[in-house]
N, C-alpha and C positions, 0 to 999 in steps of 0.2 A: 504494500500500500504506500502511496507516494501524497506525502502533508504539503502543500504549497501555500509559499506566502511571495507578496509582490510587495515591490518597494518603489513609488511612483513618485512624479516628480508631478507636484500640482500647481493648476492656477490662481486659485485661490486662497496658499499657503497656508490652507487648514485641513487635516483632515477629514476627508468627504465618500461615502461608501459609491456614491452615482455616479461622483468625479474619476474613481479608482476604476469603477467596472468601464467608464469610457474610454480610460487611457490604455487600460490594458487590453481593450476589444483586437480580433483578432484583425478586425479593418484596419483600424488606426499603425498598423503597427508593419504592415509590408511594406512600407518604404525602408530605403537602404539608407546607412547611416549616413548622415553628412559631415562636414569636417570637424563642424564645433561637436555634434555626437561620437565621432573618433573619438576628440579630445576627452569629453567626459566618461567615454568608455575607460582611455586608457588608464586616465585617474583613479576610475571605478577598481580596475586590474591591478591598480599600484597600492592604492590603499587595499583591499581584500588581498592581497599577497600580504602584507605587510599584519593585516590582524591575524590570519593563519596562514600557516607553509602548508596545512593539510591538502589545500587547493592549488596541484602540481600540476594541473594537467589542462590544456591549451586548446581550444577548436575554433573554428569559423575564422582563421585569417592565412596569410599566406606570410612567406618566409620578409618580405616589404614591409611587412606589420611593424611600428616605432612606436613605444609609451611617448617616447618625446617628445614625435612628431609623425602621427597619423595621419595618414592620407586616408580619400574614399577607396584608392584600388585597391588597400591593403587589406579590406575586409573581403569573403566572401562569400556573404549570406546575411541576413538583417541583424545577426546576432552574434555576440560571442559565447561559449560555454568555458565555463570554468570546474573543475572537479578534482576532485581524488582520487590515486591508483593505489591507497590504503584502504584496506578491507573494514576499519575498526571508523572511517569516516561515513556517513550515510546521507551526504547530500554535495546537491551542484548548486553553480549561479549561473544563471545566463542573463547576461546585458543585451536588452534589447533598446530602438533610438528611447522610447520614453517609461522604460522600467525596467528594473530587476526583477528578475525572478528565481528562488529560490526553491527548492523540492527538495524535500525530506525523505529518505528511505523508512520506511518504519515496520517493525516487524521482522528484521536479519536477527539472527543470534549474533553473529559479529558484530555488528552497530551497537553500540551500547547507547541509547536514546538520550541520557543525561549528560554526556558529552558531547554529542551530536546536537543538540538544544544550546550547549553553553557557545558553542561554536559559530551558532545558527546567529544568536543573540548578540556575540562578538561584530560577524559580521552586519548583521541590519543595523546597529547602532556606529558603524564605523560609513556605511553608504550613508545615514541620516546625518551625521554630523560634516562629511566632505559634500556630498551631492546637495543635502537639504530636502530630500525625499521622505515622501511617510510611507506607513506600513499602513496593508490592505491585505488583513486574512477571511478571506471566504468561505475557510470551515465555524469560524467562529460570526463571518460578517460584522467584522469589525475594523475599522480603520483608527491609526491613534499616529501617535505624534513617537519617535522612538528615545529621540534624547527626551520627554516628561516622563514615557512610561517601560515599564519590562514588558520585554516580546510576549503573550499571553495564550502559550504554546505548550508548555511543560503542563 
């Protein structure tokens, strides 16, 4: 079973359950990144390497790909995926132009879920304080603010 939380960048700079479900629709979101979304990808990339080493592992760009300076041809596909090739981690991120998204493994005996949660929590509070994005969980339907409140996950 796979827990998903998204991490949106809004226009209203408050968290909004309508605003979240429209940012993350699957319309809005087929366009390919543009330069200033490279950028804030790559930041995304620099800060989440930087809260956990557990996310080693690299997809959706080609060997041109630059944290320092992203170009459009470096990506290829609307998104980047981030993840683990440690068995004891139990989630990815993928950077899409206007959110994060996050998926939880849940249910491995490998995964230890209480780690995997503090990890999860590292990261979303690490995208809300660089990006300034909020958090939008739809098993819970709730959107909250992540530097006022703890992810509401465990």
């Amino acid at each position: 079973m796979t827990y998903k939380i998204y991490c949106y960048r809004s226009e209203h700079l408050s968290p909004d359950i309508a605003e979240a479900k429209r940012v993350i629709s699957f319309e809005n979101n087929q366009l390919n990144l543009s330069t200033s979304e490279h950028r804030r990808a790559a930041q995304l990339i620099s800060v989440l390497r930087k809260a956990t080493a557990k996310l080693d592992h690299f997809e959706g760009f080609n060997e041109g790909f630059s944290i320092i300076n992203p170009t459009p041809d470096s990506i290829l596909s609307n998104h980047i995926t981030l993840s683990s090739t440690r068995q004891e981690t139990g989630f990815q991120v993928e950077i899409f132009p206007r959110y994060v998204l996050i998926s939880i493994v849940t249910g491995s005996a490998e995964i230890t879920a209480e780690a995997t949660f503090k990890e999860v929590d590292n990261c979303i509070k690490c995208i809300g304080q660089s990006a300034k994005y909020f958090v939008y969980d739809p098993q819970k339907e709730k959107a909250y603010d992540p530097l006022k409140e703890d992810v509401p996950i465990k």
